[in-house]
C-alpha positions in Angstrom: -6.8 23.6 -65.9 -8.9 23.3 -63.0 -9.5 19.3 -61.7 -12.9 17.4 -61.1 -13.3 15.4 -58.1 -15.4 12.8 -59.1 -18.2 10.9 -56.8 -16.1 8.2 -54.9 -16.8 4.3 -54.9 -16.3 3.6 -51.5 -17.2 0.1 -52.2 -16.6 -2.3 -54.9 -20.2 -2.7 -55.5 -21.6 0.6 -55.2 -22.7 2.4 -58.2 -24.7 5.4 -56.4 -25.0 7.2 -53.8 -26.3 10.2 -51.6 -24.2 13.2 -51.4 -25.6 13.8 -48.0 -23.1 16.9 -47.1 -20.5 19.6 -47.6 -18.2 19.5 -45.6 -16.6 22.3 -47.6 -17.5 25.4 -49.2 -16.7 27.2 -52.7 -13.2 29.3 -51.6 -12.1 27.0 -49.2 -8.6 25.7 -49.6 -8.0 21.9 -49.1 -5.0 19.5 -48.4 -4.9 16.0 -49.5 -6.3 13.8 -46.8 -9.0 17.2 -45.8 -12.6 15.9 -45.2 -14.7 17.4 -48.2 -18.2 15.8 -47.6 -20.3 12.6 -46.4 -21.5 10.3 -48.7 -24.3 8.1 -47.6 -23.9 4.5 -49.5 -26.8 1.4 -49.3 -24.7 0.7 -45.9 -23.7 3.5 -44.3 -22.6 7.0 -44.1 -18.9 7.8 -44.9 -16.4 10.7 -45.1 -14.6 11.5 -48.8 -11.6 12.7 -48.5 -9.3 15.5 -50.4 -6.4 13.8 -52.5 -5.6 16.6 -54.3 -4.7 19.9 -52.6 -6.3 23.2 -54.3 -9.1 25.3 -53.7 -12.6 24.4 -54.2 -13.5 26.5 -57.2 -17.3 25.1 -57.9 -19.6 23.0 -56.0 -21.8 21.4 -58.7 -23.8 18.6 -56.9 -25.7 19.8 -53.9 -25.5 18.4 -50.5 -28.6 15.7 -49.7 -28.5 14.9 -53.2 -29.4 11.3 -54.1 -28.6 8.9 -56.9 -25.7 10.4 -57.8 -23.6 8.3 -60.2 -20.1 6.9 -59.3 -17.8 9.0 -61.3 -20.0 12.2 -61.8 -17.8 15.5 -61.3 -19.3 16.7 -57.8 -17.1 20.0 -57.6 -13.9 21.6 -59.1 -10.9 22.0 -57.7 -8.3 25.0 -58.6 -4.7 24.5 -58.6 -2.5 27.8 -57.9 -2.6 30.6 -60.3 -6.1 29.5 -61.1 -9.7 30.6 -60.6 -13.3 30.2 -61.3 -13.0 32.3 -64.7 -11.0 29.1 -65.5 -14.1 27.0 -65.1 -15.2 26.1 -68.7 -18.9 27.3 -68.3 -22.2 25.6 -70.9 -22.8 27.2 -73.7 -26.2 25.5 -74.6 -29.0 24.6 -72.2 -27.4 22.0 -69.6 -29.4 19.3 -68.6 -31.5 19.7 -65.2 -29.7 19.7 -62.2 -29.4 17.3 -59.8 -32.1 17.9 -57.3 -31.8 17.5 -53.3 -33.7 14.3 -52.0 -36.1 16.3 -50.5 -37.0 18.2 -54.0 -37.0 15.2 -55.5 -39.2 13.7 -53.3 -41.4 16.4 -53.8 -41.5 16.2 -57.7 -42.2 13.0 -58.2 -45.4 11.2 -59.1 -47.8 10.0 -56.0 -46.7 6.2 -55.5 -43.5 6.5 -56.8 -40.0 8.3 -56.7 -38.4 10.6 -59.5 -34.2 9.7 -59.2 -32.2 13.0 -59.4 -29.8 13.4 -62.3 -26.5 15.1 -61.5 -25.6 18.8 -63.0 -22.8 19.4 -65.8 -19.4 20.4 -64.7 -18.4 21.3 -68.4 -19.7 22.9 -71.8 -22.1 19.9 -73.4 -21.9 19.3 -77.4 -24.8 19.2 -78.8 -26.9 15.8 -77.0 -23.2 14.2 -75.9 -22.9 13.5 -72.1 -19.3 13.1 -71.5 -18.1 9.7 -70.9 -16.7 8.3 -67.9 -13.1 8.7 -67.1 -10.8 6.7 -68.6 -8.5 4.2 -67.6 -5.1 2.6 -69.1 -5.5 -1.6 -68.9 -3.7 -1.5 -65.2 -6.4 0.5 -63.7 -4.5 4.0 -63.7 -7.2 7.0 -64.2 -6.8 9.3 -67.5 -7.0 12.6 -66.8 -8.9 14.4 -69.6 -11.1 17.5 -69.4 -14.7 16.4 -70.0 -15.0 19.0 -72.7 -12.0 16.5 -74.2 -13.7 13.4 -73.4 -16.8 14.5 -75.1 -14.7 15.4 -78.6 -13.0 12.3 -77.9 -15.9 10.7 -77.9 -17.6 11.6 -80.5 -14.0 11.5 -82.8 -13.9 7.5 -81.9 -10.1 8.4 -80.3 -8.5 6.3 -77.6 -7.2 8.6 -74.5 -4.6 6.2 -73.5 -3.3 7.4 -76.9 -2.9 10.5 -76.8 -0.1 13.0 -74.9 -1.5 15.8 -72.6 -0.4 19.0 -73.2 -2.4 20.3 -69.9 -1.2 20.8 -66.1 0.6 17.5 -64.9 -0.1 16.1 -68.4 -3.7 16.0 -68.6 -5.4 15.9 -71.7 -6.8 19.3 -73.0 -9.6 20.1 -75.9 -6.2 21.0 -78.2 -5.1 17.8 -77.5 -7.9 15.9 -79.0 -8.6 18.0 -82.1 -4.9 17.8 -83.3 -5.4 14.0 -83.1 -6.5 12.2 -86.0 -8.7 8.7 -85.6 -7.1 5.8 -86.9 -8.8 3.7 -89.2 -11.4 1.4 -88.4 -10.8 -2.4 -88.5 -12.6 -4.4 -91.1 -16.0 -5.7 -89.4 -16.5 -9.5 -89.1 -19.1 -11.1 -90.9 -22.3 -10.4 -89.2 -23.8 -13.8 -87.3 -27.2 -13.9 -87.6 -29.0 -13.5 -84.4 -30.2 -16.2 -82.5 -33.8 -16.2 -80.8 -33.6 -14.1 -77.3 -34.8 -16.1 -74.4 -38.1 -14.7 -73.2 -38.2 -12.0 -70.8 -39.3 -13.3 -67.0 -42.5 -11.1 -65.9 -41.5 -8.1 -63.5 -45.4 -7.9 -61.8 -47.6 -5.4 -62.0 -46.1 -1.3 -62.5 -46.2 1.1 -59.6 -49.2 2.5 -60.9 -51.2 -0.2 -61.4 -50.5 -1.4 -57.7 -51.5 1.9 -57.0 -54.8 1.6 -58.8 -56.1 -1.7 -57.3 -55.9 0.3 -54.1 -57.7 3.7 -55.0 -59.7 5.1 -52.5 -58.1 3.1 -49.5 -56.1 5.1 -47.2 -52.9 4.1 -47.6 -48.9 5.7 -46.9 -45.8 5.7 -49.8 -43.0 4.6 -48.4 -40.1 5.6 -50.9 -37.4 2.6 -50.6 -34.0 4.0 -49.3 -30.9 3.1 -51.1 -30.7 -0.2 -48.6 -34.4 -1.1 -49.1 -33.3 -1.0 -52.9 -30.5 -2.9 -52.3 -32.2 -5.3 -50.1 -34.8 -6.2 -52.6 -32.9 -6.6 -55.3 -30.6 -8.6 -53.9 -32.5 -10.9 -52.4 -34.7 -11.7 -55.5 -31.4 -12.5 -57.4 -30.6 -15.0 -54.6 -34.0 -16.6 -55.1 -34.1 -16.5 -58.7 -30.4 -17.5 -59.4 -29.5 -19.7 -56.4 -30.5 -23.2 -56.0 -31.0 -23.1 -52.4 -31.7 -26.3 -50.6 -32.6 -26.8 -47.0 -31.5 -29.1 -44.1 -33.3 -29.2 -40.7 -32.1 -30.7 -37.5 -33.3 -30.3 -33.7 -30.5 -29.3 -30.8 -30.9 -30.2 -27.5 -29.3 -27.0 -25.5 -29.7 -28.3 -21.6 -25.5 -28.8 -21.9 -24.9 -25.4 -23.3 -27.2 -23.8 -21.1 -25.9 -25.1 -18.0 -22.2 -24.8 -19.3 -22.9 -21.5 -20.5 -24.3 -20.3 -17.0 -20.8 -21.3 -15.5 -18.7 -20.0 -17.6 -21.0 -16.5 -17.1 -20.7 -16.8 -13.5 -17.0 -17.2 -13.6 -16.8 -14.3 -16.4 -18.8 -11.8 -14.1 -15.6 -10.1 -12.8 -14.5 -9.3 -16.0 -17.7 -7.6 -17.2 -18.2 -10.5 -19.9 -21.4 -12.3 -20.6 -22.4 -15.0 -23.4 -24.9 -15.1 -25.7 -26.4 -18.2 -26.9 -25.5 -16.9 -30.4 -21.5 -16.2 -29.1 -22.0 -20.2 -28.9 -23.3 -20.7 -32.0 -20.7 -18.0 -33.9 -18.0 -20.6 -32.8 -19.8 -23.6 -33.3 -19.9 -22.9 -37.3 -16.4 -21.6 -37.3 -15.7 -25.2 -35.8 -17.5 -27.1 -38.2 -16.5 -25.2 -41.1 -12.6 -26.4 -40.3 -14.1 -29.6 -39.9 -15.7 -29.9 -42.8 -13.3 -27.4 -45.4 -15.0 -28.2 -48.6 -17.9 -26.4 -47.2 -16.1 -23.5 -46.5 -16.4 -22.3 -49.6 -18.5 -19.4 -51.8 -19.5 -19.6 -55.6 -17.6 -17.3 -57.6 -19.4 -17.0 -61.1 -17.6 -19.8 -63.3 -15.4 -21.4 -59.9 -16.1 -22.2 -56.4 -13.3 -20.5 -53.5 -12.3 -22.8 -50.7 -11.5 -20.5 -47.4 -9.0 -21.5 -45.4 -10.2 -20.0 -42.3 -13.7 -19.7 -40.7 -15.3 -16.1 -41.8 -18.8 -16.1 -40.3 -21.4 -13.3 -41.2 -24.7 -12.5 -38.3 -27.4 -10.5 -39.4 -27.9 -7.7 -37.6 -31.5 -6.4 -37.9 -31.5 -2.7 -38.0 -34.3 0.0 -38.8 -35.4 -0.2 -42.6 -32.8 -3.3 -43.4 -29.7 -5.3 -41.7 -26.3 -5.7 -42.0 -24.3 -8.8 -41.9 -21.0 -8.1 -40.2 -18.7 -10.4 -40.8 -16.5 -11.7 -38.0 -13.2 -12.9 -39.3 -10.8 -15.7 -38.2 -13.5 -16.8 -36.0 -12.3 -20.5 -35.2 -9.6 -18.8 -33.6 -10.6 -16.3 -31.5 -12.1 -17.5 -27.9 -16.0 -17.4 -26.7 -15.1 -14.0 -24.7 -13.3 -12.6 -28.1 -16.1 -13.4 -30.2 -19.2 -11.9 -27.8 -17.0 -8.7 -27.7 -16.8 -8.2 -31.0 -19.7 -9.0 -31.7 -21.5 -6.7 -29.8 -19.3 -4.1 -31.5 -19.8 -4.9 -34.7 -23.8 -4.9 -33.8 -23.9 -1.5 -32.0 -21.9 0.5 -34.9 -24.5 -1.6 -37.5 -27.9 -0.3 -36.0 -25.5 3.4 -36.5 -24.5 2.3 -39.8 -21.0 3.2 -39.2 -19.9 -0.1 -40.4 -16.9 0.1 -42.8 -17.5 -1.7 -46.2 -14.6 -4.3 -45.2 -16.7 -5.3 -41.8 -19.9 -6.3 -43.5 -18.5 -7.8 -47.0 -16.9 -11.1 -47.2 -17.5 -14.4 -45.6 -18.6 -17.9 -46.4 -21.2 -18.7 -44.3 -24.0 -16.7 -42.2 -25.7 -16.7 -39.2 -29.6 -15.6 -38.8 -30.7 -15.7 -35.4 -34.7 -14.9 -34.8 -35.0 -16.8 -31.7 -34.9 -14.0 -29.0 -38.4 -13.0 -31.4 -39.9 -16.1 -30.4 -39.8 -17.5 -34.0 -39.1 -21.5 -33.9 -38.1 -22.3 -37.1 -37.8 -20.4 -40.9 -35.2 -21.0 -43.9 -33.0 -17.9 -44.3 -32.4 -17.0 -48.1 -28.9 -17.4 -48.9 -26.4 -14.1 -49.4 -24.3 -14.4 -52.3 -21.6 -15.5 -52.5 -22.1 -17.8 -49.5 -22.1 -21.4 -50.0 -24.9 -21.4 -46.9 -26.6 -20.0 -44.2 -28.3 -21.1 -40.6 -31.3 -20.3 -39.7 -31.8 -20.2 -35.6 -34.9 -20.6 -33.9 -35.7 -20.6 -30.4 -34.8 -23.0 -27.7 -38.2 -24.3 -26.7 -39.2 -26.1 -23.5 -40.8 -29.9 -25.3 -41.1 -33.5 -24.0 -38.2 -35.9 -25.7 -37.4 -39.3 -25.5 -34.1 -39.9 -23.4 -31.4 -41.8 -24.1 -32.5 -44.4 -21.7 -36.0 -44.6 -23.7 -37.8 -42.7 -21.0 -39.7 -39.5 -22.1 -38.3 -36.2 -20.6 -38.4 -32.7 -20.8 -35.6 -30.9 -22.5 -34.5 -27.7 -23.9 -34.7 -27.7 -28.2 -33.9 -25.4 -30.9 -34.9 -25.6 -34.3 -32.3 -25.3 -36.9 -32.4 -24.9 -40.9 -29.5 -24.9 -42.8 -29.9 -23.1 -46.2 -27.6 -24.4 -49.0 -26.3 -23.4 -52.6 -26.2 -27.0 -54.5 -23.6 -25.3 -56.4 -21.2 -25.1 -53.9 -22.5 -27.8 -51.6 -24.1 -31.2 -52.2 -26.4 -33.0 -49.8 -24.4 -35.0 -48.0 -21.3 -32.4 -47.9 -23.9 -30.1 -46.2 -25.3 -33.2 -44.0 -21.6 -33.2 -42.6 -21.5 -29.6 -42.0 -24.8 -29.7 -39.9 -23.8 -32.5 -38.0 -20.7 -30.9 -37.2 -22.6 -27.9 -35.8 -25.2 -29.8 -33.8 -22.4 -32.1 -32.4 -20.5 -29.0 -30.9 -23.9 -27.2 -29.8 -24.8 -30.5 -27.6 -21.4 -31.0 -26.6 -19.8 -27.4 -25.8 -17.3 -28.2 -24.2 -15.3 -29.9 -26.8 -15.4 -26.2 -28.7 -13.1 -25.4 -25.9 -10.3 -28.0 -26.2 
């Protein structure tokens, strides 16, 4: 019976995506491990590969088609001896189709965007969508026709019950109809409800945005899967976080001089630092220095990292990413710059694998080189914190002799979840940080 492949998860957060290209067409015979299309996450743009091999009977989402569901059947596969006659075809009115982004761009209502819905791969009963696939309590996928699923479904039968008499022992319509639901289990008494908290106000619709500004020239800007992600993201963080923030002033006239050295000796080798390579390591540092701060919230339990993994936003066109660089206490200044500026050139081309930009305990947002001297950064969950970086500015100090000079300073803000990290705790941390900036040569021994 011929096989869906199913939209992939290529991460463990992502429930849609674009199905930005074919890399196949309907005839073509695939290996496992054969590129079949691109899939564009929030992140970035990926390649799906083959696991089964076969040839690709029926190609049911289109390529550039948006929001499509984790799980939806995108195309059939054949096994040998089969063909498309095989393919189970609807016999009522199937839902509409999936449409293209640039369709449904097109259809949707001025102001706002319509998301595609993605086309049947199998005969519907009457107003059932066919579940999802099933899995047994380990994790290991079910395979069930969706015609089976649907009966299923509707019959209240488990799957991980029942014995496939199809290819490789999947589970078949005659399966299902010669299976018999168990009975149903008493019901407890019902508890009577108790009063729903009060739903927090979303703001004004689309439309009446829209109608505030009638008769203004304005431009729609549809949000992109990251812009999506971006927002809703970052209003959780605000809404569920309790950030707190911590602000200190670094002088930078050591690391600036130190850090022109260590440049001039590095030339040869093609290898300049950043101010930020300084700061990367000056975190790592701090967060060995200070472990219980090296830590993330994790729903009903806080994680303590052992080593130092430190995230930098990268700012790239519609959004950022924050690579993560891993085992950063241990890696040297020359280490870090280098892959840093890796990391950072394959962001801005969004060829970032999920593993590179998911992870960490603490992040890094740099606005300095915009000439911004001081913000508070909002917090990226899970972190237990985040530093925000302003500019080093030319300002008159008082020395350490009493005298007033002119030094090099930089505004810092330290952004803190009061779950994970209590005042004092994240006191330590900063100190730790500042101490290393103003002293950068201890970061070396």
């Amino acid at each position: 019976m011929p096989t869906e492949i199913l939209m992939p998860a290529l991460s463990p957060t992502m429930e849609e995506g674009t199905l930005a290209k074919w890399l196949v067409k309907e005839g073509d015979t695939v290996n496992a491990g054969d590129l079949l299309a691109e899939i564009e996450t929030d992140k970035a743009t990926m390649e799906f590969e083959a696991v089964d091999e076969g040839t690709i009977g029926k190609i049911l989402i289109a390529g550039g088609t948006e929001g499509v569901k984790v799980n939806t059947p995108i195309a059939m596969l054949l096994e040998d001896g089969e063909d498309a006659s095989d393919i189970e075809t609807p016999s009522t009115p199937a839902p509409e189709a999936a449409k293209p982004a640039d369709a449904a761009a097109e259809a949707a209502p001025e102001g706002g965007s319509e998301k595609a819905a993605p086309a049947p791969s199998e005969p519907s009963l009457p107003d059932t969508p066919a579940p999802a696939a099933p899995c047994t309590a380990d994790g290991t996928r079910i395979f069930a026709s969706p015609l089976a699923r649907r009966i299923a479904a509707q019959k209240g039968l488990d799957l991980t019950r029942i014995t496939g008499s199809g290819p490789h022992g999947r589970i078949v319509k005659a399966d299902v109809e010669a299976t018999q639901p168990a009975a149903a289990p008493a019901k407890p008494p019902e508890k009577s409800a108790e009063p729903a908290m009060a739903a927090a106000p979303a703001g004004p619709s689309a439309d009446a945005v829209a109608a505030m500004y009638e008769g203004r020239d304005y431009e729609v800007v549809t949000l992109d899967g990251m812009r999506r992600t971006i927002a809703a993201r970052l209003t959780q963080a605000k809404q569920t976080v309790p950030h707190f923030y911590l602000r200190r002033e670094i002088r930078l006239d050591a690391l600036m001089t130190f850090r022109a050295e260590l440049n001039a000796r590095l030339e040869a080798r093609g290898v300049k630092l950043s101010v930020n390579d300084f700061i990367i390591k000056a975190c790592a540092l701090a967060l060995q220095d200070v472990p219980d701060a090296n830590a993330v919230w994790a729903g009903d339990r806080i994680l303590k990292l052992k080593p130092s993994d430190v995230a930098v936003a990268v700012a790239i066109e519609g959004g950022l990413f924050t690579p993560v660089l891993r085992d950063a206490e241990m890696k040297s200044l020359s280490a870090l710059s280098s892959e840093m500026k890796d990391l950072a050139r394959r962001a801005r081309d969004r060829k970032l694998a999920p593993h590179e930009y998911q992870g960490g305990t603490f992040a890094i947002s740099n606005l300095g080189m915009f000439g911004i001297e001081n913000f508070d950064a909002v917090i990226n969950p899970p972190h237990g914190g985040i530093i925000a970086v302003g500019a080093g500015v030319r300002k008159p100090v008082v020395g350490d002799d009493g005298e007033l000079t002119v030094a090099t300073v930089m505004s810092v803000t330290l952004s803190v979840d009061h779950r994970v990290i209590d005042g004092a705790l994240g006191a330590q941390l900063l100190a730790r940080i500042v101490e290393n900036l103003e002293n950068p040569m201890v970061m070396l021994a």
